[in-house]
N, CA, C and O atoms as CSV, one atom per row, in Angstrom:
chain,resi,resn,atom,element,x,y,z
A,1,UNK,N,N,6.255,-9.444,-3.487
A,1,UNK,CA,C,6.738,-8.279,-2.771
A,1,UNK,C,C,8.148,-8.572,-2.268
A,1,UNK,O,O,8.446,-9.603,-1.666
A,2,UNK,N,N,9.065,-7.497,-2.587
A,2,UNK,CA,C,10.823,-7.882,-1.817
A,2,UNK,C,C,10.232,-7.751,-0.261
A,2,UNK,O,O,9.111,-7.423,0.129
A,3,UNK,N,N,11.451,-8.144,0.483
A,3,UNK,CA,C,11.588,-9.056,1.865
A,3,UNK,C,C,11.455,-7.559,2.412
A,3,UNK,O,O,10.933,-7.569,3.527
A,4,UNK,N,N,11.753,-6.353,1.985
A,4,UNK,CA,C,11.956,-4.960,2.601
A,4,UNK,C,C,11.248,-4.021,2.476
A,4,UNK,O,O,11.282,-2.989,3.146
A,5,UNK,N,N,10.327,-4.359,1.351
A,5,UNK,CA,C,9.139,-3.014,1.090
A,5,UNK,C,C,8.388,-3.223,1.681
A,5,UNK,O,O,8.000,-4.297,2.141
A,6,UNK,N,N,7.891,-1.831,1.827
A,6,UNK,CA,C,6.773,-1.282,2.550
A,6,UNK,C,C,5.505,-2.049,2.311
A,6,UNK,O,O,5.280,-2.191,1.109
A,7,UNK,N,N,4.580,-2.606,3.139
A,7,UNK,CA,C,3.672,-2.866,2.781
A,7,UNK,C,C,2.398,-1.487,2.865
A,7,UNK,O,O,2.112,-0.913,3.915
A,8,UNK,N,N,1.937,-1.256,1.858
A,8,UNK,CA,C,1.243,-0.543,1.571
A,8,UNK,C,C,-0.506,-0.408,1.985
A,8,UNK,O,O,-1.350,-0.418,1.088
A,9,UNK,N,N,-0.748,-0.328,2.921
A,9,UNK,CA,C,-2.060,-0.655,3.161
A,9,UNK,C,C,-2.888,1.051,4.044
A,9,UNK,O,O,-3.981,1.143,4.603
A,10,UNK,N,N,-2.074,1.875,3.878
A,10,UNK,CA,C,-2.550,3.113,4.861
A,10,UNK,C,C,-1.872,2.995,6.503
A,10,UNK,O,O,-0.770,2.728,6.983
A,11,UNK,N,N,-3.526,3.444,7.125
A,11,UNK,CA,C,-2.687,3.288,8.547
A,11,UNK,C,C,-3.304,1.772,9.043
A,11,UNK,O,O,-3.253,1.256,10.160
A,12,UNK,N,N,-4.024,1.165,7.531
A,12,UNK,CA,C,-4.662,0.090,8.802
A,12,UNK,C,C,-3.552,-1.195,8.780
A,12,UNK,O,O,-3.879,-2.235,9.352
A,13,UNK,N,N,-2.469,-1.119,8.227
A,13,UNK,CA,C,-1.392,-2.015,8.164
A,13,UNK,C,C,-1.620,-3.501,8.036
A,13,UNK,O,O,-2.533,-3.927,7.328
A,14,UNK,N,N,-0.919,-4.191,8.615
A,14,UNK,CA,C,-0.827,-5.235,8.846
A,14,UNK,C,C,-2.082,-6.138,9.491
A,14,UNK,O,O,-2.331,-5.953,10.682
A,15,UNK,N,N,-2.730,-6.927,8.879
A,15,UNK,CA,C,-4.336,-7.520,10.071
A,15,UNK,C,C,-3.646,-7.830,11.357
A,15,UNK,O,O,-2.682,-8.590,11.442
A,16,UNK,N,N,-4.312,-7.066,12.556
A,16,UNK,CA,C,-3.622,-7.937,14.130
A,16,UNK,C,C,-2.504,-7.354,14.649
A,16,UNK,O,O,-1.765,-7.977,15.411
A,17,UNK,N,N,-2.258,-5.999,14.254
A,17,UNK,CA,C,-0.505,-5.541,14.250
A,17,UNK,C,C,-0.760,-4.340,15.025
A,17,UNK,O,O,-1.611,-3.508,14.712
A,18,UNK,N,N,0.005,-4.266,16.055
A,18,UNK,CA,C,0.448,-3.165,17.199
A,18,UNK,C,C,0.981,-1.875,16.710
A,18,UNK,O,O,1.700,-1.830,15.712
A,19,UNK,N,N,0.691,-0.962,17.298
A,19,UNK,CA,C,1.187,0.135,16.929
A,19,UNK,C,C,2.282,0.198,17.215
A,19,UNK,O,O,2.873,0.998,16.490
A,20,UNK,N,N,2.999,-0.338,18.063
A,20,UNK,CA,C,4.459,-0.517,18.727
A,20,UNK,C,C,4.756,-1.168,17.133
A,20,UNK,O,O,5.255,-0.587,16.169
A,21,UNK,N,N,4.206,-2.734,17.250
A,21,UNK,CA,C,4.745,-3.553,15.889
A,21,UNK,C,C,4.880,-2.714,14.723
A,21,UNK,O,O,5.848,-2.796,13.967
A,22,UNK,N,N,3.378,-1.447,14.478
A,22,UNK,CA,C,3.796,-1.204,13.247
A,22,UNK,C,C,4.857,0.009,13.036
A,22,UNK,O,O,5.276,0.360,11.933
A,23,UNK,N,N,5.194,0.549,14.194
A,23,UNK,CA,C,6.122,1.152,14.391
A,23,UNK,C,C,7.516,1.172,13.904
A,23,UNK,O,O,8.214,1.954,13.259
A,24,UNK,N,N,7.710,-0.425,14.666
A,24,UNK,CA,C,9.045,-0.808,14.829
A,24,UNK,C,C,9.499,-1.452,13.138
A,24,UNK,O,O,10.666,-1.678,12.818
A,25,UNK,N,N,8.444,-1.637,12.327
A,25,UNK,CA,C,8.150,-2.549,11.260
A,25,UNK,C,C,8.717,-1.590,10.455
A,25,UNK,O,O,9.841,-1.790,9.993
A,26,UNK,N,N,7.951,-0.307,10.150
A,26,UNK,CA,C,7.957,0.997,9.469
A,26,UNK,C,C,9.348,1.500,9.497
A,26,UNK,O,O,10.140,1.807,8.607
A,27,UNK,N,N,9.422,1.490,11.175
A,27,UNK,CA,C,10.753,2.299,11.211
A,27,UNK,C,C,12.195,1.543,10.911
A,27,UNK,O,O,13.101,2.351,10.709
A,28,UNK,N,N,12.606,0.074,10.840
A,28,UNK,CA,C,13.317,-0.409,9.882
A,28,UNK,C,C,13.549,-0.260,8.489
A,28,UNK,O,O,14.619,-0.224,7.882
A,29,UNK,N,N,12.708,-0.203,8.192
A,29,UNK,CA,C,12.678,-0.277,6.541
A,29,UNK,C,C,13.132,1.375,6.479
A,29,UNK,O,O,14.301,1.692,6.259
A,30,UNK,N,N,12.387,2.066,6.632
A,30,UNK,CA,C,12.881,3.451,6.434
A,30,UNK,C,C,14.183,3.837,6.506
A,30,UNK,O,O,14.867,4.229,5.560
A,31,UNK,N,N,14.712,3.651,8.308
A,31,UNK,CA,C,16.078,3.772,8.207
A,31,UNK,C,C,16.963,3.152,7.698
A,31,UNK,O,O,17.981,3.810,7.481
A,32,UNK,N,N,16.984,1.650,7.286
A,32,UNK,CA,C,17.248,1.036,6.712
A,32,UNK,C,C,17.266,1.758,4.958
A,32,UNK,O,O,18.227,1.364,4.296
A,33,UNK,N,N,16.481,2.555,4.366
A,33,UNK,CA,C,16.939,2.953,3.174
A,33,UNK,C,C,17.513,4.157,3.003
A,33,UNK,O,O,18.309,4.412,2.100
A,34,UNK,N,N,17.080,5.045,3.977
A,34,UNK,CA,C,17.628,6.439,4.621
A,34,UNK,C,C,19.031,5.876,4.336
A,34,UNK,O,O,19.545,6.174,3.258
A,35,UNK,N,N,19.656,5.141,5.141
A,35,UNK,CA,C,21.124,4.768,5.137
A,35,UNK,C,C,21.989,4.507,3.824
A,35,UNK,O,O,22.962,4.920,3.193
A,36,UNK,N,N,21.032,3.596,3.834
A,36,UNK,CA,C,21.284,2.871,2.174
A,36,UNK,C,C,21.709,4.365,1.063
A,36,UNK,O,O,22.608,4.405,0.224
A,37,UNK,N,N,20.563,5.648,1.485
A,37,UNK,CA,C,20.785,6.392,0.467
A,37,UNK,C,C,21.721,7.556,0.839
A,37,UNK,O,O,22.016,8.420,0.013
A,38,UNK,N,N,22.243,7.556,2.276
A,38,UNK,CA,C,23.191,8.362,3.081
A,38,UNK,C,C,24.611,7.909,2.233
A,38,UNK,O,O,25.292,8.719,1.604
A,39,UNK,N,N,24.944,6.313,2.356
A,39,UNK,CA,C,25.795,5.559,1.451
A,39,UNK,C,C,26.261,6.541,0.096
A,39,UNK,O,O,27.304,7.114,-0.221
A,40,UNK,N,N,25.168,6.429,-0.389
A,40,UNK,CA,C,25.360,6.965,-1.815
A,40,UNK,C,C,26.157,8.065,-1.861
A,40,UNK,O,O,27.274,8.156,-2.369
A,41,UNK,N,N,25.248,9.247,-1.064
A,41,UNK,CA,C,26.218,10.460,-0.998
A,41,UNK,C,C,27.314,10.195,-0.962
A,41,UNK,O,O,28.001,10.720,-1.838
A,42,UNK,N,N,27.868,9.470,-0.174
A,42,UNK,CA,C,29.343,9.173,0.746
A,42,UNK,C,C,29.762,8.795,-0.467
A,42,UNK,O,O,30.916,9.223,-0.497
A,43,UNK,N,N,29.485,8.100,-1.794
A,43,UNK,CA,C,30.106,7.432,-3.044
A,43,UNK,C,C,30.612,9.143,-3.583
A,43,UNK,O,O,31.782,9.332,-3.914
A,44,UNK,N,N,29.991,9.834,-3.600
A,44,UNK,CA,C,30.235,11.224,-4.032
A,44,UNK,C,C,31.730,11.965,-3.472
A,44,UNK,O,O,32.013,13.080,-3.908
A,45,UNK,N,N,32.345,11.502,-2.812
A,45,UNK,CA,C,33.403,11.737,-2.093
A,45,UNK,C,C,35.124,11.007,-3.061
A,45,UNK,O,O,36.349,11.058,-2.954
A,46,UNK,N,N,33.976,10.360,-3.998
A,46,UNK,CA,C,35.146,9.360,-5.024
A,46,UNK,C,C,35.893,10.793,-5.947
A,46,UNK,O,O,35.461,11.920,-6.191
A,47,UNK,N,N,36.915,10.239,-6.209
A,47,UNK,CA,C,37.873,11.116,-7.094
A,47,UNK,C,C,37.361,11.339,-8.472
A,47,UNK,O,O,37.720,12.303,-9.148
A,48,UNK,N,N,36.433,10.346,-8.924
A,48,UNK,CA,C,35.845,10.287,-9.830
A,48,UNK,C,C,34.978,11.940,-10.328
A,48,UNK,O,O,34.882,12.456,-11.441
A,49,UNK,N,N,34.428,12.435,-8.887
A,49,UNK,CA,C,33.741,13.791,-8.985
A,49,UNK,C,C,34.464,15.067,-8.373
A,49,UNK,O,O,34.937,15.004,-7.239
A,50,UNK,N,N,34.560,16.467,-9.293
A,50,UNK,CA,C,35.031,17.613,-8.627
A,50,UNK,C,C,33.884,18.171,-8.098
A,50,UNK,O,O,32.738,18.256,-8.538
A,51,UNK,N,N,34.686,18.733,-6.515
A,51,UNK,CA,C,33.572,19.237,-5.841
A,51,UNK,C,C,35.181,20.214,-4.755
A,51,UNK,O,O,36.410,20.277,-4.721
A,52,UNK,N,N,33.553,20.925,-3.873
A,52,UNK,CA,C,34.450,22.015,-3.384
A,52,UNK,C,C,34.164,21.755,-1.486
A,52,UNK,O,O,33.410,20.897,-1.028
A,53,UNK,N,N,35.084,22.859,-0.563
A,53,UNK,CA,C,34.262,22.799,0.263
A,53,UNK,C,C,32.745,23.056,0.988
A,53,UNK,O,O,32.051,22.548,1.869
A,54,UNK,N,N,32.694,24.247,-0.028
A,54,UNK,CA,C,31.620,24.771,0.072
A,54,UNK,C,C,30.546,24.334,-0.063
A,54,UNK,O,O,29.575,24.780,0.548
A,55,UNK,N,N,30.473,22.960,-1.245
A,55,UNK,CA,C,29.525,22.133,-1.216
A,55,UNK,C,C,29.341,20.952,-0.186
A,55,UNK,O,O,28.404,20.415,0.405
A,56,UNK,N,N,30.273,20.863,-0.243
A,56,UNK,CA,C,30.564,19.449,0.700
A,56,UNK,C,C,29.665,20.013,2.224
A,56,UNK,O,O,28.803,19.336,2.786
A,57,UNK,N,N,30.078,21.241,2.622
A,57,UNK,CA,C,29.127,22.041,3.653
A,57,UNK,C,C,28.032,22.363,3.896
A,57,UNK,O,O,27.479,22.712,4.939
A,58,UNK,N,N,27.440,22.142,2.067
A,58,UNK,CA,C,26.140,22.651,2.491
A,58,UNK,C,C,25.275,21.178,2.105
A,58,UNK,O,O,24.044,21.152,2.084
A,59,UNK,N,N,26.127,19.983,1.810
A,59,UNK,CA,C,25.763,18.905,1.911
A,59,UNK,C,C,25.312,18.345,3.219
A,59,UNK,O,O,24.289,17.664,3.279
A,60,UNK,N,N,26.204,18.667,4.500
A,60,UNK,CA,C,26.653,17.909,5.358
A,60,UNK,C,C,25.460,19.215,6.120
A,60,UNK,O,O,24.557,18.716,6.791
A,61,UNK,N,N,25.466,20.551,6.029
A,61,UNK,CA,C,24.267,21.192,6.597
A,61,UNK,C,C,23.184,20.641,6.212
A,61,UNK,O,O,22.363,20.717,7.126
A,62,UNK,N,N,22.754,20.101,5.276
A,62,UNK,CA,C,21.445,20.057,4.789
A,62,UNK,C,C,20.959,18.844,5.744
A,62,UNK,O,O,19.864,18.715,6.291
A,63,UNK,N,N,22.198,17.909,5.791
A,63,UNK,CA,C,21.472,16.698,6.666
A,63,UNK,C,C,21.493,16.324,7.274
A,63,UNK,O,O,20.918,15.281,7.589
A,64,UNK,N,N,22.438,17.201,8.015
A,64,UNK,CA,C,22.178,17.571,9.826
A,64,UNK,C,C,20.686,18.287,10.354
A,64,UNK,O,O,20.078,17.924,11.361
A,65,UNK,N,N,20.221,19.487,9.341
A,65,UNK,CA,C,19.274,19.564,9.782
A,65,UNK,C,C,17.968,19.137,9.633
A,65,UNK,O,O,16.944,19.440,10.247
A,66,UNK,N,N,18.220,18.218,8.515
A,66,UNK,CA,C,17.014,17.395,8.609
A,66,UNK,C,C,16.528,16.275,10.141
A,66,UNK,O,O,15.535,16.092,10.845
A,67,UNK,N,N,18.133,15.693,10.017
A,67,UNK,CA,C,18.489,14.721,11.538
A,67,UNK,C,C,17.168,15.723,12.578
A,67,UNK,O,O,16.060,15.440,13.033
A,68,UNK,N,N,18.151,17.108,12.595
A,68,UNK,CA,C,17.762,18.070,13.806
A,68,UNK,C,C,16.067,17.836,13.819
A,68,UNK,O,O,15.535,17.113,14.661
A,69,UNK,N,N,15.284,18.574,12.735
A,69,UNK,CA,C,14.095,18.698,12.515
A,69,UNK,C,C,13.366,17.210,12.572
A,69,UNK,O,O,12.312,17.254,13.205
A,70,UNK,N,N,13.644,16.123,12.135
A,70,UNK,CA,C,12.786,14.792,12.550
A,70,UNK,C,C,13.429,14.619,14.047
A,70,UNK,O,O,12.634,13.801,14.510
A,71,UNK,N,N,14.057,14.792,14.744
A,71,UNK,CA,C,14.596,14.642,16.718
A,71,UNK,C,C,13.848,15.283,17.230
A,71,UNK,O,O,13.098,14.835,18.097
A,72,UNK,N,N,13.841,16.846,16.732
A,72,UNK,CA,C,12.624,17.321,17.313
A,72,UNK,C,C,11.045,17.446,17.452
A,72,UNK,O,O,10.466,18.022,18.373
A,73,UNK,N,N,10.326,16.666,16.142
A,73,UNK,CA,C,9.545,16.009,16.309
A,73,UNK,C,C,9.363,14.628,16.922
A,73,UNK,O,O,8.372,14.502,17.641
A,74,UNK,N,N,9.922,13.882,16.805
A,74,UNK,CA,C,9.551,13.132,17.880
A,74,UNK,C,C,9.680,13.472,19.308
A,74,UNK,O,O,8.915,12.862,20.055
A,75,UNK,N,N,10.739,14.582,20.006
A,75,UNK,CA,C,10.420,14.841,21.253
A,75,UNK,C,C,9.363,15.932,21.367
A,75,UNK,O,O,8.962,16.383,22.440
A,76,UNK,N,N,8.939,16.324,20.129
A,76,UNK,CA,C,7.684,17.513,20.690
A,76,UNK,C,C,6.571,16.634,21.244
A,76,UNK,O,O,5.833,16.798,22.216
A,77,UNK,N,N,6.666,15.584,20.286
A,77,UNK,CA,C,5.395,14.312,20.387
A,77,UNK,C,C,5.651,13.516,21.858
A,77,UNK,O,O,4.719,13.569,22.661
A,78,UNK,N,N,6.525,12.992,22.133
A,78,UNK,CA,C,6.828,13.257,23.646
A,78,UNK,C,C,6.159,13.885,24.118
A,78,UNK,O,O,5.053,13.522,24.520
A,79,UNK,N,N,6.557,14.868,24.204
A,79,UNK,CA,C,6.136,15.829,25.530
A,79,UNK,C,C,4.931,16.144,25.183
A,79,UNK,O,O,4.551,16.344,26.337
A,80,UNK,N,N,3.743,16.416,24.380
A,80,UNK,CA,C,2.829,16.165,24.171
A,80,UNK,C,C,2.015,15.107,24.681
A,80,UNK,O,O,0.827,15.217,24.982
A,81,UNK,N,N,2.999,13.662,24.797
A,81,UNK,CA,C,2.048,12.696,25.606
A,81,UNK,C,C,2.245,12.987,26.837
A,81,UNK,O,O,1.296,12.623,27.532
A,82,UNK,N,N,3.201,13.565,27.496
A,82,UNK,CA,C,3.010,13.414,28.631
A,82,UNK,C,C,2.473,14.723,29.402
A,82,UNK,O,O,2.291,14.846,30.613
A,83,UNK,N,N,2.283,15.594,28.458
A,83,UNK,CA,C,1.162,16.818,28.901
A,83,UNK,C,C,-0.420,16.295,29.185
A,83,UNK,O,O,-1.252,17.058,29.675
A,84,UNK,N,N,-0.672,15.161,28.885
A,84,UNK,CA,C,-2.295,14.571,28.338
A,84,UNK,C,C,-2.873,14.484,29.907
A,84,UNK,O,O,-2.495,13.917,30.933
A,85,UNK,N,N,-3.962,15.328,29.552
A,85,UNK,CA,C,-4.661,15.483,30.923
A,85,UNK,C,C,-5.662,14.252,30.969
A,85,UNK,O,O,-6.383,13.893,30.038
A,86,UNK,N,N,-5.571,13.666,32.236
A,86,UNK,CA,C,-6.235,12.656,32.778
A,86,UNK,C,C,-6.842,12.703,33.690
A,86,UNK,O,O,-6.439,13.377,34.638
A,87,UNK,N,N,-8.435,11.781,33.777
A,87,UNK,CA,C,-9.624,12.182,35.279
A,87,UNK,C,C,-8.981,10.705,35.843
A,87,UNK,O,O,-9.341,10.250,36.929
């Protein structure tokens, strides 16, 4: 297995591993390739390719609102925990 892939096991992860751990585990690697593939786009900016503004706009919309839409799930999930009624 490379030093960066996912280990594949569902949700039962890692034997002995925290949800914090598998969290923090998960969420490296991900952003970590997210980036990696943000990069790429940015190669698209080479002289090598014709392009317009218009694209370039609806490039740069598209993945802003993705940003937007995963921010706001995690703060819906937030506030969800801290709605949790307790005796």
């Amino acid at each position: 297995m490379e030093p960066n892939e996912e280990i594949k096991q569902g949700d039962a992860g890692v034997a002995g591993e925290t949800k914090e751990a598998k969290f923090k585990r998960l969420a490296e690697q991900r952003v970590a390739a997210a980036l990696d593939k943000i990069r790429l786009i940015g190669n698209l900016a080479s002289s090598q390719y014709a392009y317009n503004g218009e694209q370039v706009a609806k490039i740069f919309s598209a993945l802003k609102g993705s940003i937007e839409d995963i921010e706001d799930k995690f703060h819906r999930t937030l506030e969800r925990k801290k709605e949790t009624f307790h005796l």
